[in-house]
PLY file of the C-alpha trace (Angstrom):
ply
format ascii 1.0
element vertex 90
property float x
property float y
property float z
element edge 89
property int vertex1
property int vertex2
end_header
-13.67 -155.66 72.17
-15.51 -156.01 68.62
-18.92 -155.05 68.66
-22.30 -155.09 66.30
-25.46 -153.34 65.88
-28.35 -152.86 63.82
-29.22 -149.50 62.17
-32.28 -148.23 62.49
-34.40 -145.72 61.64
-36.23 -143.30 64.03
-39.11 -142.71 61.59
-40.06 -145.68 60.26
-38.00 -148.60 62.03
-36.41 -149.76 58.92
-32.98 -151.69 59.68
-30.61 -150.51 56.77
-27.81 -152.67 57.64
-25.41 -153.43 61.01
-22.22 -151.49 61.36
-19.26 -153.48 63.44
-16.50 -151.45 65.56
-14.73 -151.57 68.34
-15.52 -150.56 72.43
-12.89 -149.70 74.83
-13.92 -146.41 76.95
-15.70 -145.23 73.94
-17.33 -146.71 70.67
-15.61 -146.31 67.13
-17.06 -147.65 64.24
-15.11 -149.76 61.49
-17.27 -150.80 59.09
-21.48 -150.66 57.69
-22.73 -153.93 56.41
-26.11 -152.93 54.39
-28.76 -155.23 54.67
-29.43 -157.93 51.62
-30.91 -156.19 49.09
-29.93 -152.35 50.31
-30.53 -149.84 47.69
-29.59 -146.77 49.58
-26.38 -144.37 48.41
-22.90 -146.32 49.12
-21.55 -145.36 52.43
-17.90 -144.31 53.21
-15.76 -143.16 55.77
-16.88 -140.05 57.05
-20.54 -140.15 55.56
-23.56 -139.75 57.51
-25.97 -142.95 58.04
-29.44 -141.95 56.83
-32.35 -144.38 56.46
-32.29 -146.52 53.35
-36.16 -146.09 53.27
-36.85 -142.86 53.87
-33.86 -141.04 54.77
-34.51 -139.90 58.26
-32.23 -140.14 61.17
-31.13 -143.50 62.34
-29.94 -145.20 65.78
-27.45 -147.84 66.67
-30.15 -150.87 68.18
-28.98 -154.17 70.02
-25.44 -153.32 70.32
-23.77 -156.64 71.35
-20.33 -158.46 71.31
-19.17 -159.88 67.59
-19.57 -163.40 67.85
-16.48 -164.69 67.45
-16.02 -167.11 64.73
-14.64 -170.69 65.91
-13.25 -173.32 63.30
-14.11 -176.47 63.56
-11.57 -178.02 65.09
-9.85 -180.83 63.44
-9.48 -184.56 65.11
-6.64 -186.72 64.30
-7.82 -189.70 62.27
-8.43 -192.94 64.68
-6.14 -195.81 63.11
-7.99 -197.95 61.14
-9.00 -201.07 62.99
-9.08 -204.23 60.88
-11.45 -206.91 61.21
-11.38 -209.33 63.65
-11.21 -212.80 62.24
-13.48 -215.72 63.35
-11.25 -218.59 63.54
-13.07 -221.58 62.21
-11.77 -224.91 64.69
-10.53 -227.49 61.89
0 1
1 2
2 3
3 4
4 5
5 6
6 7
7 8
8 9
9 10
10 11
11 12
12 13
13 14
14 15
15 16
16 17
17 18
18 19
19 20
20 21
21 22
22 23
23 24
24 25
25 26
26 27
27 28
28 29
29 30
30 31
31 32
32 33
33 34
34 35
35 36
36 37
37 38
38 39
39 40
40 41
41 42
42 43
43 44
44 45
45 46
46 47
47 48
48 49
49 50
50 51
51 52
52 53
53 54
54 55
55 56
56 57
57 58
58 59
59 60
60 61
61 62
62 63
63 64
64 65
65 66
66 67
67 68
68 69
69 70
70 71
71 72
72 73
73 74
74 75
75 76
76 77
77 78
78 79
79 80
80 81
81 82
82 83
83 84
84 85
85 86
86 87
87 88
88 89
């Protein structure tokens, strides 16, 4: 099951970002999506998270399910109905 959460900070409450992963008996994280705007040190695999702000120790908050993305789904086109004539009596 994908999951989401926010990151945030113990000291100050700053959210950094959200990082995504996956749940089955135990969570494993895929990915870290910094916030709009984040200025803090690029993250890769194997770094530590650290606050953005002011570099202390930071949580996982409001883990939930990924929403899942639905496309809109696409209608087949209604035949085109022509006019009806008014018949005029002669």
């Amino acid at each position: 099951m994908d999951m989401i959460g926010d990151v945030k900070c113990y000291h100050c409450g700053h959210i950094s970002g959200q990082v995504e992963g996956t749940k089955d008996k135990k969570l494993v994280l895929t990915a870290f999506n910094p916030r709009p705007g984040y200025e803090g040190p690029k993250i890769g695999p194997g770094d530590q998270l650290r606050c953005e702000r002011c570099q202390g120790p930071v949580f996982i908050e409001d883990l939930r399910r990924k929403p899942i993305e639905i496309l809109p789904a696409v209608m087949p086109a209604s035949p085109k109905q022509g006019k009806r004539s008014r018949g005029r009596a002669a």
